[in-house]
LOLO-461614 format. One record per residue (C-alpha): residue number from 1; residue in one letter; z, x, y. Coordinates in steps of 0.25 Angstrom, whole numbers. Layout:
% residues N
i aa Z X Y
NUM a Z X Y
...
//
This chain:
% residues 439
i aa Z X Y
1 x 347 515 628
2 x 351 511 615
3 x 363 503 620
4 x 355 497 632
5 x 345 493 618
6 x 357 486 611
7 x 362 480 624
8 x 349 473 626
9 x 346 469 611
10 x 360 461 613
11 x 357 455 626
12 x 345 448 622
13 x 350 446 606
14 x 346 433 605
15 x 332 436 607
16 x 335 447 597
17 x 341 438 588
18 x 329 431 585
19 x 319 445 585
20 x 330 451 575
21 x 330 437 566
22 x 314 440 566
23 x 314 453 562
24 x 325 449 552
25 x 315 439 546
26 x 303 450 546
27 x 309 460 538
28 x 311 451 526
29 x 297 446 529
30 x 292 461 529
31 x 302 464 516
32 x 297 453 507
33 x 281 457 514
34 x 282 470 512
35 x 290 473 499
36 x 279 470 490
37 x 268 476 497
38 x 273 490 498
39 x 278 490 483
40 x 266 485 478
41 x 259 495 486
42 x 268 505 481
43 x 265 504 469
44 x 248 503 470
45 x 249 516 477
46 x 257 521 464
47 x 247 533 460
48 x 240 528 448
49 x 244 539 441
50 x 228 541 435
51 x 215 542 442
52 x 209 527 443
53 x 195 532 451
54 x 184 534 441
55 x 189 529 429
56 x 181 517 420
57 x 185 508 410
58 x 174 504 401
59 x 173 489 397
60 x 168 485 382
61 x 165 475 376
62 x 161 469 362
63 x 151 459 358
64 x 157 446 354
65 x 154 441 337
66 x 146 428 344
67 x 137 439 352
68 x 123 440 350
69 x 126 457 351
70 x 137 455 340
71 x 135 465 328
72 x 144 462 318
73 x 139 475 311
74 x 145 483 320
75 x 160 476 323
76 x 169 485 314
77 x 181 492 319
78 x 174 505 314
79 x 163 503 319
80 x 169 498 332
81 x 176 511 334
82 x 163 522 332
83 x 157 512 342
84 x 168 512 352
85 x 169 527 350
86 x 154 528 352
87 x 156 521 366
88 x 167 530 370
89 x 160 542 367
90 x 148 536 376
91 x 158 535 389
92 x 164 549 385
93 x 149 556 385
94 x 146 548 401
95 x 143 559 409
96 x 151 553 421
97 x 164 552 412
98 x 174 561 413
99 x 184 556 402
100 x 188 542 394
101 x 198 537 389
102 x 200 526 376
103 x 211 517 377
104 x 217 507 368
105 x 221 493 373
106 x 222 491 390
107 x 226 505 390
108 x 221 508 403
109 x 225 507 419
110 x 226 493 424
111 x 223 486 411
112 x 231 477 414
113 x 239 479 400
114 x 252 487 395
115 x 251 494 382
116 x 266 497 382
117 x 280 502 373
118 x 291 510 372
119 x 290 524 371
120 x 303 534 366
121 x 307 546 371
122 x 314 550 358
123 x 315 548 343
124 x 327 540 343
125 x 319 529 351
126 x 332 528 361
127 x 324 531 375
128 x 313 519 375
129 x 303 518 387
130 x 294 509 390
131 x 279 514 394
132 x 264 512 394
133 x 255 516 383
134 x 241 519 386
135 x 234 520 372
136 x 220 528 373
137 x 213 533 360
138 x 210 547 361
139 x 197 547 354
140 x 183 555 360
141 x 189 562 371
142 x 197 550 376
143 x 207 555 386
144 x 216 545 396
145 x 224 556 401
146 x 210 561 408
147 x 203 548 410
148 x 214 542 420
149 x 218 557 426
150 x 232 556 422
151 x 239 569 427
152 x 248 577 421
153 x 262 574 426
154 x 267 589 428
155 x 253 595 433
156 x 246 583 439
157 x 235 588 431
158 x 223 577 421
159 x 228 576 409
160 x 221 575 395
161 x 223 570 383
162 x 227 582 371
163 x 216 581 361
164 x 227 580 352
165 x 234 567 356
166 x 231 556 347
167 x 233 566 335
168 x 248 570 341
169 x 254 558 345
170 x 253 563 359
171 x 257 554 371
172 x 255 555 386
173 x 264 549 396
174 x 268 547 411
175 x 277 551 418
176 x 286 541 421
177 x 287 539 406
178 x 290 553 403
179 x 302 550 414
180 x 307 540 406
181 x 307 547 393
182 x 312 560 397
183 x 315 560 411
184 x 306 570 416
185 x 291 572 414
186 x 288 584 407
187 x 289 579 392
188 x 276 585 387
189 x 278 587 373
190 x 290 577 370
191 x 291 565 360
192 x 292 552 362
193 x 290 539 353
194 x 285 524 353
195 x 292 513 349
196 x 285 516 334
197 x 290 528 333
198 x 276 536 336
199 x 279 550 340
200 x 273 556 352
201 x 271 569 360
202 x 271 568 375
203 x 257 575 379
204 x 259 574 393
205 x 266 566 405
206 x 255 560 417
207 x 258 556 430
208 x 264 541 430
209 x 252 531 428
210 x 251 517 434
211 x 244 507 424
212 x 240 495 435
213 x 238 500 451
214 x 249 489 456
215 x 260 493 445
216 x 269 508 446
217 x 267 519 433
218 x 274 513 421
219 x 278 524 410
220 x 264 526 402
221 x 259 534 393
222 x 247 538 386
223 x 243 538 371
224 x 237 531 358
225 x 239 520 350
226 x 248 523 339
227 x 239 514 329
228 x 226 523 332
229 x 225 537 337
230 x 210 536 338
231 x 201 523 340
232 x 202 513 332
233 x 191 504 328
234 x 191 491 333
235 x 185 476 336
236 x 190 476 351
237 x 191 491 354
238 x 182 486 366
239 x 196 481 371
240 x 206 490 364
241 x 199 502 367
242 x 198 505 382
243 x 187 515 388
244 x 190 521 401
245 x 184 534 407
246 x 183 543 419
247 x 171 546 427
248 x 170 560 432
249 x 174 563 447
250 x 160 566 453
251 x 154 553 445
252 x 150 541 455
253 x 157 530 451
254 x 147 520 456
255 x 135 529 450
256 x 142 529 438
257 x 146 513 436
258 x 131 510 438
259 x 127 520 429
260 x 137 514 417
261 x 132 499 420
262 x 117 503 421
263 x 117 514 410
264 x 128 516 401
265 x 134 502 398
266 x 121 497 391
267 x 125 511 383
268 x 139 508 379
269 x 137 497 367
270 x 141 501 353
271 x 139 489 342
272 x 147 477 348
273 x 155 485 359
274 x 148 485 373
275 x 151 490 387
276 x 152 479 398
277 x 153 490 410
278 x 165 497 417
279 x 177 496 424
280 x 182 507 435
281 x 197 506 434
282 x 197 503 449
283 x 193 490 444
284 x 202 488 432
285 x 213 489 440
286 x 208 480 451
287 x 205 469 441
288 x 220 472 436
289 x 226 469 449
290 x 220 457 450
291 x 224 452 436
292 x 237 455 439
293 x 237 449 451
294 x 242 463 459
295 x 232 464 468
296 x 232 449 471
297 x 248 454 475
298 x 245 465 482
299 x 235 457 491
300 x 246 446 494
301 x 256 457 497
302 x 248 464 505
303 x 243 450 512
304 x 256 445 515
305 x 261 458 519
306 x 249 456 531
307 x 252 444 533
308 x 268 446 534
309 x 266 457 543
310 x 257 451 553
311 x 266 440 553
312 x 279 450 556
313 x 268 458 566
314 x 265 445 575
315 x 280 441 575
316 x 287 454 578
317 x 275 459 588
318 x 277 445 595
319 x 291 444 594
320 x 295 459 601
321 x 281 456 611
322 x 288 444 618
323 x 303 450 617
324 x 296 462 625
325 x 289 453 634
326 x 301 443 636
327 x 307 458 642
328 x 297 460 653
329 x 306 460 664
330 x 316 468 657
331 x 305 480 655
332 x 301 478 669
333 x 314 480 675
334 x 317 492 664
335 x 303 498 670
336 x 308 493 685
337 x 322 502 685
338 x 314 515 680
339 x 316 513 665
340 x 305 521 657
341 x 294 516 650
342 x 298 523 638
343 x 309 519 637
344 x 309 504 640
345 x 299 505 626
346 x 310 513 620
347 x 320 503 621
348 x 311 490 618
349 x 307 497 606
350 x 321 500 601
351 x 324 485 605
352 x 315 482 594
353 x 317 492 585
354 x 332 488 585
355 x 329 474 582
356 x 319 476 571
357 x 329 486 565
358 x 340 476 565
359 x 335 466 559
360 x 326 473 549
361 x 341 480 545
362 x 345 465 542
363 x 332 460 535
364 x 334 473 525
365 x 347 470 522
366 x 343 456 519
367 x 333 461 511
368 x 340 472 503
369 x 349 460 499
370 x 337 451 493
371 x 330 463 487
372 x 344 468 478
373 x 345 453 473
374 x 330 450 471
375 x 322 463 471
376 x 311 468 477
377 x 298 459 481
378 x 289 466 471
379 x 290 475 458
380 x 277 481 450
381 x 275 476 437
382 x 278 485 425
383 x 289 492 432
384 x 304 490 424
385 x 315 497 427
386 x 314 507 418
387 x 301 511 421
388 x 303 510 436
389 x 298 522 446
390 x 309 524 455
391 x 302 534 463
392 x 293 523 469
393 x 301 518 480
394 x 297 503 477
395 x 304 503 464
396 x 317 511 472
397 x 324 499 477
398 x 330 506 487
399 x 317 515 492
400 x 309 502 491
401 x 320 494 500
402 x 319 506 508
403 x 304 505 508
404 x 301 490 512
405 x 312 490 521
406 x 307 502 528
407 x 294 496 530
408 x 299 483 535
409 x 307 489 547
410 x 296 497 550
411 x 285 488 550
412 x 295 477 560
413 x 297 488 567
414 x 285 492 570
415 x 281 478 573
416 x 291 476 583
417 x 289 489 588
418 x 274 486 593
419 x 279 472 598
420 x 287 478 609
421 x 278 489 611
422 x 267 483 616
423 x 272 472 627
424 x 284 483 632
425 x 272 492 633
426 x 264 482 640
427 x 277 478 651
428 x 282 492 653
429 x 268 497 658
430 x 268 485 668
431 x 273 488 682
432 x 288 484 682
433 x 284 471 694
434 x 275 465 681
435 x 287 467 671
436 x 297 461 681
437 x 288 449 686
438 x 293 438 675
439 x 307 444 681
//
């Protein structure tokens, strides 16, 4: 049956010819379509690598000199420090929360910042690696590990901060960063240095963390500011330093966003400092996609990627509809001389399998020579080739031709598939008189 399938392919080539020219054209429609929605969506569905659902960062705010509620009084840094503390200690004691954290600067997921540098694996300062650095002041309890649920590397387990950290020169990092350094993940206890010589002691090695929702894990790690191991008293620690926290798991979260703006914001005001509400990190990272115009990309890629496929639906469906009906005669004579329902199907299937397989062949091939001398369609930002995860098959050039090209030819075929379904399905149930009466 195969040979009779060539045989008829040729005999009608130049109708073919132009069906393959538009299946040719479609897969470089669908490559260019295609490409950047599946590795953008690769990369959202990245796991975050921390626990986004139920955790708050708390907005403050300080009254300008020109306001009315300005107390001069009370604007020193040691002053502003006992009063931030005494805000700190008053989100600690909430009953609803289950931990907190203090950072310093946009330390925190979708900021929207990098705090970044170089980090060393030894003390000749040959092996240089560029990471994240999430500064966080361990002071009341403040604990980062436990307020994002970062998990322990080797045992999957939440992680805390050792009371001793600030006093030890202690560091925490992830794993992709300890890949880099030493090649391997279990380096609890080793030594590494910053690019001012600092000394530090590797406390532990969490799962690989993804700062922004639209962006893959960049090397990261945890630890505090070289310049202060405690809080340091400041004009602007409303902005410097950071206050996120955790809600326990059996907290409503609505019940407990009314009960902040109704009852405890009016509570959080210390001297010129004063709380303006709160924001889930839901939010915060919502808002950063928007400022960065990633969701605005995501929505066109999505958008066009409808639009191109509806556009490749109606044309393939409409193209394989009128070859199968232009056939009607043919099927009735096929149905007329015994042949089987079956396998009449069977071969107008094939038929269209073998076009849309030809010239899907040529179209990759076109494209595999555009993508080795231009790249693909979309890279995530802060991703360099050093740092580059080549277990994600979007940032494998070979896995991720692989990829989109697989999903290419499956999706034209699919298309043609049900464009010659439905009208042979129709014609091969008629009596063979209708299919022969334009005969």
């Amino acid at each position: 049956m195969f040979r009779t399938i060539l045989k008829q392919i040729w005999n009608q080539r130049l109708q073919n010819g132009w069906i393959f020219f538009e299946l040719l054209l479609v897969g470089i429609f669908l490559w260019v379509v295609l490409d950047p929605l599946c590795s953008q969506t690769a990369n959202k569905n990245i796991d975050r690598g921390y626990q986004q659902e139920g955790m708050y960062l708390l907005n403050m705010n300080k009254y300008a000199p020109n306001s009315h509620k300005y107390n001069k009084e009370l604007d020193s840094d040691s002053l502003a420090r006992l009063q931030y503390l005494d805000i700190i200690r008053a989100i600690r004691n909430l009953p609803e929360v289950e931990s907190f954290s203090v950072t310093y600067g946009m330390s925190y997921a979708n900021s929207g910042a990098f705090n970044g540098g170089e980090i060393f694996a030894d003390s000749a300062f040959s092996l240089k690696k560029h990471y994240q650095a999430y500064f966080f002041c361990p002071v009341e309890g403040s604990d980062i590990l436990r307020t994002y649920r970062f998990r322990d590397a080797q045992s999957g387990e939440v992680m805390t901060i050792a009371p001793d950290f600030a006093t030890r020169n202690l560091i925490y990092i992830s794993e992709n960063l300890a890949r880099l350094l030493y090649d391997r993940t279990d380096v609890v206890g080793e030594k590494c240095y910053d690019y001012n010589k600092t000394e530090y002691e590797i406390a532990g090695v969490f799962k690989d963390y993804k700062d922004r929702d639209y962006n893959q894990p960049y090397p990261t790690a945890l630890l505090t500011p070289y310049f202060s191991k405690s809080l340091r008293g400041s004009a602007n620690m409303h902005w410097q330093n950071m206050i996120m926290f955790r809600i326990k798991d059996n907290v409503d979260a609505d019940e407990f966003e009314h009960r902040f703006e109704n009852e405890i914001k009016p509570t959080l005001a210390r001297g010129n400092y004063y709380c303006t509400g709160i924001s889930t990190f839901e939010e915060i990272a919502l808002k950063t996609a928007h400022t960065f115009g990633e969701l605005n990309q995501a929505r066109k890629n999505f958008a066009f990627a409808i639009f191109g496929l509806l556009c490749v639906f109606l044309g393939i469906v409409g193209t394989f509809w009128v070859r199968a009906n232009m056939r009607r005669q043919e099927i009735g004579v096929m149905r007329s001389i015994g042949a089987s329902k079956s396998r009449i199907m069977l071969q107008y299937l094939t038929e269209s399998g073998i076009l849309v397989t030809a010239a899907i062949l040529v179209s990759t091939i076109i494209m595999a020579n555009y993508v080795y001398a231009n790249g693909f369609f979309y890279y995530p930002s802060m991703v360099t080739l050093e740092t580059i995860a080549a277990d994600y098959w979007q940032n494998s050039p070979l896995l991720h031709f692989g990829v989109i090209s697989g999903v290419v030819y499956l999706v034209t075929l699919l298309i043609a598939l049900i464009g010659t379904y439905i009208p042979v399905s129709r014609t091969i149930n008629e009596l063979p008189s209708e299919a022969l009466r334009d005969e």
